[in-house]
Rosetta silent file (secondary structure, phi, psi, omega in degrees, C-alpha in Angstrom):
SEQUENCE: XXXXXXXXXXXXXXXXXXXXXXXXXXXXXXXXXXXXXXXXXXXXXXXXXXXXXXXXX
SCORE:     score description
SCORE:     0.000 S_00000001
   1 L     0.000   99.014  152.209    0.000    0.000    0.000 S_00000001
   2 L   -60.231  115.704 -172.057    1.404    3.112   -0.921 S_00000001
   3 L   -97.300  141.902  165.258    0.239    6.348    1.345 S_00000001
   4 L   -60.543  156.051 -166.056    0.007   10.057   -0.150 S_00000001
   5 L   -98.638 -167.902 -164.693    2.998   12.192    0.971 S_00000001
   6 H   -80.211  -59.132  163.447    1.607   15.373    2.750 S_00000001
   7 H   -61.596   -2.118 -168.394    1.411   17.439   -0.174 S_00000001
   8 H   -85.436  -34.521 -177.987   -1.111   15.189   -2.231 S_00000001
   9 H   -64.743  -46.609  164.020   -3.077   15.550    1.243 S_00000001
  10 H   -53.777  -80.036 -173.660   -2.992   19.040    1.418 S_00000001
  11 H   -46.416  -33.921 -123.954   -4.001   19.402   -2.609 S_00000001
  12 H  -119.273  -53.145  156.499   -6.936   16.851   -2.132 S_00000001
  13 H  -116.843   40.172  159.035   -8.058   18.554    0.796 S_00000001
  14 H   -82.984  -44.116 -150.060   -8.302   22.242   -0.905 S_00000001
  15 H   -83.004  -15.672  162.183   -9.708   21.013   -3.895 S_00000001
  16 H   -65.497  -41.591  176.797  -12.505   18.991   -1.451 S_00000001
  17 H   -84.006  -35.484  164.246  -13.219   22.442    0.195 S_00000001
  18 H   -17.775  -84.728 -149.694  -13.405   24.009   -2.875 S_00000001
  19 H   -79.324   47.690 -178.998  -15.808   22.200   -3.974 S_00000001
  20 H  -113.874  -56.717 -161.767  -17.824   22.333   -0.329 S_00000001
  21 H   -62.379  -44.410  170.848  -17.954   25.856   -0.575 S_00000001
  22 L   -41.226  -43.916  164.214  -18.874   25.803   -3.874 S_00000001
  23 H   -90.211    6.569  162.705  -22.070   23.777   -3.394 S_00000001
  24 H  -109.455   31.264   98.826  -23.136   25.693   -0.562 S_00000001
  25 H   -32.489  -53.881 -167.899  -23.894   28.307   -2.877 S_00000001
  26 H   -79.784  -32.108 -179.555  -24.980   26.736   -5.712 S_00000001
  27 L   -80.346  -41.333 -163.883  -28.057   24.431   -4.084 S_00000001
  28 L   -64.537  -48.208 -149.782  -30.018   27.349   -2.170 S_00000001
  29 L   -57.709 -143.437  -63.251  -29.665   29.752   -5.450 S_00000001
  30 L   -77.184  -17.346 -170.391  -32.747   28.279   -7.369 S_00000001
  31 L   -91.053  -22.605  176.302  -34.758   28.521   -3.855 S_00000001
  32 L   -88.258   94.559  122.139  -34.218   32.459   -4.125 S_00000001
  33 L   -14.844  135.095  178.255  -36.332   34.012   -6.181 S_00000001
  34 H   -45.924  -32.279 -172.925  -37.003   37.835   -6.456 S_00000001
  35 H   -85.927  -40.555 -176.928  -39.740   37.555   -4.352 S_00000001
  36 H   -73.390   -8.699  174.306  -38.324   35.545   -1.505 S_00000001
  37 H   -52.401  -68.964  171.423  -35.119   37.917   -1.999 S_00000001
  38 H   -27.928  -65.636 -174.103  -37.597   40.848   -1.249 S_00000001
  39 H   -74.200   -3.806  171.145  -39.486   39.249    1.521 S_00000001
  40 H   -98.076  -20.164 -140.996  -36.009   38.378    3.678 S_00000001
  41 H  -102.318   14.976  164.130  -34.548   41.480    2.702 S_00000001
  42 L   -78.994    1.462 -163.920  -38.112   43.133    4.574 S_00000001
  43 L   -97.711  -24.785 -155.942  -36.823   41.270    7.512 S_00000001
  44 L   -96.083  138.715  177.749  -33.737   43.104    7.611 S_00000001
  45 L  -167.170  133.557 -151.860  -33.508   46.068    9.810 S_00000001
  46 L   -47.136  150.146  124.181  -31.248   48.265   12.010 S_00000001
  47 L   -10.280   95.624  175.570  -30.676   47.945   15.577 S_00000001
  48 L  -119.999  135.653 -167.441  -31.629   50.700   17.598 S_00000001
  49 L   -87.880  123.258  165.863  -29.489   51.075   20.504 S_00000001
  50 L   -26.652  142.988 -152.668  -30.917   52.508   23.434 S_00000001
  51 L  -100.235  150.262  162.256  -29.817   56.140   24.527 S_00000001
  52 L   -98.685  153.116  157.207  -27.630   56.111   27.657 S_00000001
  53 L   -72.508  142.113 -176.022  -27.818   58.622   30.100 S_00000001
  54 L   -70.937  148.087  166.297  -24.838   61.184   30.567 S_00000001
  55 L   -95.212  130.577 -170.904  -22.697   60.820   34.080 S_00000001
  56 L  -113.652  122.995 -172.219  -22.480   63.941   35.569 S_00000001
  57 L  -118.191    0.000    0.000  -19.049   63.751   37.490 S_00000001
C-alpha cells in the first residue's frame, strides 16, 4: 500500500473544500427568487441602541 505524501493531502483537501464551498452556494440559489429575496430582505432592519444617560461627574 502506498500512502500520499503530505502534499497530495494538502491538494486533495483544498480542492474537497473548494468544492464544499462551492455547493453551498450553488443548491439554495434556485430557492431564491425575487420575491423571496424581497421578503427576507423586509426582515432586515437596524438595531436601535438605546440612549444612555450622561454621568455627571
Amino acid at each position: 500500500m502506498i500512502r500520499p505524501g503530505p502534499v497530495t493531502a494538502v491538494e486533495r483537501d483544498a480542492h474537497a473544500r473548494a468544492e464544499v464551498t462551492r455547493e453551498t452556494f450553488d443548491r439554495p440559489a434556485p430557492a431564491f427568487t425575487e420575491a423571496r429575496c424581497a421578503a427576507l430582505d423586509g426582515l432586515r432592519t437596524p438595531m436601535r441602541i438605546p440612549r444612555r444617560a450622561r454621568l455627571h461627574v
